[in-house]
mmCIF file of the C-alpha atoms, coordinates in Angstrom:
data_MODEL
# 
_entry.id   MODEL 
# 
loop_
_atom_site.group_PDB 
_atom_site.id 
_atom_site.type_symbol 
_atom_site.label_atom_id 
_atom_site.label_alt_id 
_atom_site.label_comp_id 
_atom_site.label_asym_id 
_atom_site.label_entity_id 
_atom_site.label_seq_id 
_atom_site.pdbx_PDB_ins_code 
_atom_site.Cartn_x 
_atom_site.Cartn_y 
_atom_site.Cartn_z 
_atom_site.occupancy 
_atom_site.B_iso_or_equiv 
_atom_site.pdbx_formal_charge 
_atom_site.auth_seq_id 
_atom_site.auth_comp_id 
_atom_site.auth_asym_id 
_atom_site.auth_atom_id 
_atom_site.pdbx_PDB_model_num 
ATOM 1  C CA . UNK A 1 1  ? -1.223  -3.684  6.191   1.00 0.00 ? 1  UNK A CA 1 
ATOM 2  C CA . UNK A 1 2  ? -1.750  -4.598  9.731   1.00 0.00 ? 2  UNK A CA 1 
ATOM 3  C CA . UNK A 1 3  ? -3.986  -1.507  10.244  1.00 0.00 ? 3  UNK A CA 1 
ATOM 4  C CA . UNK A 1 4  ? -6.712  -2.876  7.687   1.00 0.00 ? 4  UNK A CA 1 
ATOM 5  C CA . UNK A 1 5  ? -6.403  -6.054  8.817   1.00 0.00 ? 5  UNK A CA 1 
ATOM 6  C CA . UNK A 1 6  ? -7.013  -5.066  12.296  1.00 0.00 ? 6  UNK A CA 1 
ATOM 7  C CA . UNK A 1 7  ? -10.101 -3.226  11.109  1.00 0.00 ? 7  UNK A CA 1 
ATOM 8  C CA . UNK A 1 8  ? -11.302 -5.844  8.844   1.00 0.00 ? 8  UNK A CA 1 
ATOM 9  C CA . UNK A 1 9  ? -11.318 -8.450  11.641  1.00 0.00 ? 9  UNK A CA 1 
ATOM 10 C CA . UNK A 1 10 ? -12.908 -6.254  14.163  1.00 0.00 ? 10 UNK A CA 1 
ATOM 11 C CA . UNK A 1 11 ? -16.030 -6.093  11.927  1.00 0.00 ? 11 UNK A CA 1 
ATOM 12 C CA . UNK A 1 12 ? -18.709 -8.199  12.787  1.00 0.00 ? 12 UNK A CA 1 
ATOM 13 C CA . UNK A 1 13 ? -18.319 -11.018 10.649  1.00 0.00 ? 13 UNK A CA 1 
ATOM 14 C CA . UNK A 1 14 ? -22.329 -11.715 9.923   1.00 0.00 ? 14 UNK A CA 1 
ATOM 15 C CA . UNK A 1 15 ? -22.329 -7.892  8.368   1.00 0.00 ? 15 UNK A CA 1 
ATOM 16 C CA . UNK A 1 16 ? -18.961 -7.783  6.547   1.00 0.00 ? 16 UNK A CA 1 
ATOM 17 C CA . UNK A 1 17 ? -17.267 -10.972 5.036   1.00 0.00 ? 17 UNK A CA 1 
ATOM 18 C CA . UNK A 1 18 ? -16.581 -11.733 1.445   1.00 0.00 ? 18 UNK A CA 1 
ATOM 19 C CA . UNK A 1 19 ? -14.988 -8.569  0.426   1.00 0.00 ? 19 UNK A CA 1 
ATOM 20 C CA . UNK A 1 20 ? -11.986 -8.242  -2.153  1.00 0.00 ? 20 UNK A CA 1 
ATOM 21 C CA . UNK A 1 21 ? -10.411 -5.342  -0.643  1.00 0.00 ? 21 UNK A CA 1 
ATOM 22 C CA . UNK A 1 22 ? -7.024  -3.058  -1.390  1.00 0.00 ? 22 UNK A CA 1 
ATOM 23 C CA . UNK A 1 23 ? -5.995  -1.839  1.722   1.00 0.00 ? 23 UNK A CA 1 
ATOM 24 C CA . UNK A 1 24 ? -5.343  1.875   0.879   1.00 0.00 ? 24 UNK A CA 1 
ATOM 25 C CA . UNK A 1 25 ? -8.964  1.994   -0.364  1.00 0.00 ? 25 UNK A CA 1 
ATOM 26 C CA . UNK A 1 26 ? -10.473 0.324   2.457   1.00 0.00 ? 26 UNK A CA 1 
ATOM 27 C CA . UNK A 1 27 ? -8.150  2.680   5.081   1.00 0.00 ? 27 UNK A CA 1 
ATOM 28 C CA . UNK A 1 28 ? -9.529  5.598   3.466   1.00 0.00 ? 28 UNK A CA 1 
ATOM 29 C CA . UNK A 1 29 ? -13.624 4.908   3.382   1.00 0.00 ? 29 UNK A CA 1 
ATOM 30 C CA . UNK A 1 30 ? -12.720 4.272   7.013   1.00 0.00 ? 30 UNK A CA 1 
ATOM 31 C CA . UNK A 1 31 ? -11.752 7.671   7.258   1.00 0.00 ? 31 UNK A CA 1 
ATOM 32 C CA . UNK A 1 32 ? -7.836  7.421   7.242   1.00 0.00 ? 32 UNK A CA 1 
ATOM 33 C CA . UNK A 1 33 ? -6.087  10.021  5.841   1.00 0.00 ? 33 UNK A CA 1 
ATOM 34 C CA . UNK A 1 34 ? -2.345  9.842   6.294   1.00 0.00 ? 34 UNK A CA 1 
ATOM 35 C CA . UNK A 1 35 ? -0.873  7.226   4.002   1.00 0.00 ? 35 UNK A CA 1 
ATOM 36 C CA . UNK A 1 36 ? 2.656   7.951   4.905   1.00 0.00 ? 36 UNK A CA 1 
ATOM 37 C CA . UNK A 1 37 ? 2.459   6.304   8.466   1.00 0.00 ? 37 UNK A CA 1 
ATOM 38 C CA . UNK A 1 38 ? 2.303   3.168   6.909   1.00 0.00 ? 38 UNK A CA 1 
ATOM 39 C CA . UNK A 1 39 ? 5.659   4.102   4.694   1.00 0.00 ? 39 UNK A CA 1 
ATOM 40 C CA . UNK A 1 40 ? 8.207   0.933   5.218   1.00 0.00 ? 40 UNK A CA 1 
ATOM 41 C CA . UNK A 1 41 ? 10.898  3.279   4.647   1.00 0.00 ? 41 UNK A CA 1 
ATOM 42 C CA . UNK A 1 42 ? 10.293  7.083   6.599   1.00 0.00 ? 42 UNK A CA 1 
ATOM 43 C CA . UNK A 1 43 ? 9.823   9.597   3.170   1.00 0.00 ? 43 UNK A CA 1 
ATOM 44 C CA . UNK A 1 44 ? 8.951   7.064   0.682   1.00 0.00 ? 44 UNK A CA 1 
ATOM 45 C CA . UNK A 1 45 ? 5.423   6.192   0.199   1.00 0.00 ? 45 UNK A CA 1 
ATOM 46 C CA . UNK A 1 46 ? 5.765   4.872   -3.417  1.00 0.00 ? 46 UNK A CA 1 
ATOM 47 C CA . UNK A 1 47 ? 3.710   2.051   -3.822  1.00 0.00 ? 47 UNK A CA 1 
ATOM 48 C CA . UNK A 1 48 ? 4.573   -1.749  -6.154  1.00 0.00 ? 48 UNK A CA 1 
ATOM 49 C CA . UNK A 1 49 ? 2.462   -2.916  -8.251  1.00 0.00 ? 49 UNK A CA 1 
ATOM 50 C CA . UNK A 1 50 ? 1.098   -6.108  -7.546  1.00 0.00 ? 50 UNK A CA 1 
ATOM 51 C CA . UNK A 1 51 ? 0.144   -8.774  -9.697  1.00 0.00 ? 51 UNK A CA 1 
ATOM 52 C CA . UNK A 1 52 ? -3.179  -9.728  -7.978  1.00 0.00 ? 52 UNK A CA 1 
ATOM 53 C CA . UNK A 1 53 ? -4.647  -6.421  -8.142  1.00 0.00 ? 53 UNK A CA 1 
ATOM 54 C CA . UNK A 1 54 ? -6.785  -5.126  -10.871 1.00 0.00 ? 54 UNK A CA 1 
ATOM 55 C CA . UNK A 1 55 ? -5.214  -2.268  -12.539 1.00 0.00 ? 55 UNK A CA 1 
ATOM 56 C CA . UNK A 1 56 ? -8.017  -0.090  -12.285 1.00 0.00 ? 56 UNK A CA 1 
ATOM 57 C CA . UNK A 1 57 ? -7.386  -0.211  -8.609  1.00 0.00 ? 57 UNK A CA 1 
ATOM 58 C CA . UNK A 1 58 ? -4.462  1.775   -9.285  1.00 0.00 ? 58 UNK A CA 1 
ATOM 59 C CA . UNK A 1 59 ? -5.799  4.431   -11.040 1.00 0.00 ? 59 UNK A CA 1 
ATOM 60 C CA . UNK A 1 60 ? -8.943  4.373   -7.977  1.00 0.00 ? 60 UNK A CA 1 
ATOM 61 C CA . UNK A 1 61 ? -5.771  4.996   -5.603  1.00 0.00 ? 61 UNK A CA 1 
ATOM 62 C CA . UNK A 1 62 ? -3.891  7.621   -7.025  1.00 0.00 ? 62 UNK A CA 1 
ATOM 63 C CA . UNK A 1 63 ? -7.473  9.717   -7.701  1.00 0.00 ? 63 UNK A CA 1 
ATOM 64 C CA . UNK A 1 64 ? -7.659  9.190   -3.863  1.00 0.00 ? 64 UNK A CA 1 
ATOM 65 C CA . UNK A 1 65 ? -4.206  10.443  -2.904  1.00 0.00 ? 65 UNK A CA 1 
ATOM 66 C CA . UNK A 1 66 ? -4.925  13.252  -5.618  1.00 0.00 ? 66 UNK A CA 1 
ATOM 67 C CA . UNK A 1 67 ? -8.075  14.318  -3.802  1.00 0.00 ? 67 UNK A CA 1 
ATOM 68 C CA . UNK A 1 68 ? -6.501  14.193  -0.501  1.00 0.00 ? 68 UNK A CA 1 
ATOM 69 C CA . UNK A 1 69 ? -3.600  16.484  -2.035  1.00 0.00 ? 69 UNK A CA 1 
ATOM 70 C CA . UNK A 1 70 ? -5.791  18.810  -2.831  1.00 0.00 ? 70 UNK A CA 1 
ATOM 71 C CA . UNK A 1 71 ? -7.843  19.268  -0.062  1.00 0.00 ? 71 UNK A CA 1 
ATOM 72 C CA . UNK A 1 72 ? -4.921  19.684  2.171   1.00 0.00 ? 72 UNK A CA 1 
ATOM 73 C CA . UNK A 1 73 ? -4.059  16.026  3.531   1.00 0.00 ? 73 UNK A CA 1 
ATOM 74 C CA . UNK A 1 74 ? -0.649  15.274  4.565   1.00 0.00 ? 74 UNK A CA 1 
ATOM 75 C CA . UNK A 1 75 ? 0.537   11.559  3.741   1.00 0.00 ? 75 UNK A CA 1 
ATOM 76 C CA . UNK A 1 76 ? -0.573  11.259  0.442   1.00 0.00 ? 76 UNK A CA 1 
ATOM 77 C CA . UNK A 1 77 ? 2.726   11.712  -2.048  1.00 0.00 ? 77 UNK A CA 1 
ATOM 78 C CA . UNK A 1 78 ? 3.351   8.287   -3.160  1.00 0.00 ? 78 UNK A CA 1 
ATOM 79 C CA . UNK A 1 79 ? 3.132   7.360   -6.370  1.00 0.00 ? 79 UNK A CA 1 
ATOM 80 C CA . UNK A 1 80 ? 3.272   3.673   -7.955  1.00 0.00 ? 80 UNK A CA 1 
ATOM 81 C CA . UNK A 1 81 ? 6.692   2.959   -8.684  1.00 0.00 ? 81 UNK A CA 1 
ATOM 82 C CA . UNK A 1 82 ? 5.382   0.350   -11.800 1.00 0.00 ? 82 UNK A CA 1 
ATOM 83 C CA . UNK A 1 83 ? 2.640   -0.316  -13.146 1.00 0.00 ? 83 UNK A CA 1 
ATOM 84 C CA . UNK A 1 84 ? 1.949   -3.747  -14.650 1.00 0.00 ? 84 UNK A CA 1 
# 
């Protein structure tokens, strides 16, 4: 996502490089709370799985989006479409 990659590179290099990061995860310990914005397609947030990411990334993510449910966040109905 542009939106973590923006943030990413806006760091200060010397105090955050070398990081393995999923963007959802990083979006939301910087506070981000809407999920859906970044929808390709308006109303679907489902998410792909993706070879390159450890699956216990995607249970990590949908604990987040759970949480965020719960507490009242809007943006956060997607669900993995697969799951490697």
């Amino acid at each position: 996502m542009a939106e973590a990659a923006r943030r990413i590179f806006a760091k200060k290099s010397t105090a955050f490089s070398g990081h393995n990061l999923i963007d959802d995860l990083f979006l939301r310990s910087e506070g981000v709370t809407d999920m859906d914005q970044y929808s390709v397609t308006p109303g679907n947030s489902d998410l792909g799985a993706d070879f390159f990411v450890n699956p216990e990334h995607f249970d990590a993510i949908e604990q987040e989006r759970l949480a965020a449910k719960e507490r009242g966040e809007k943006g956060n109905e997607g669900k993995f479409t697969s799951k490697l």
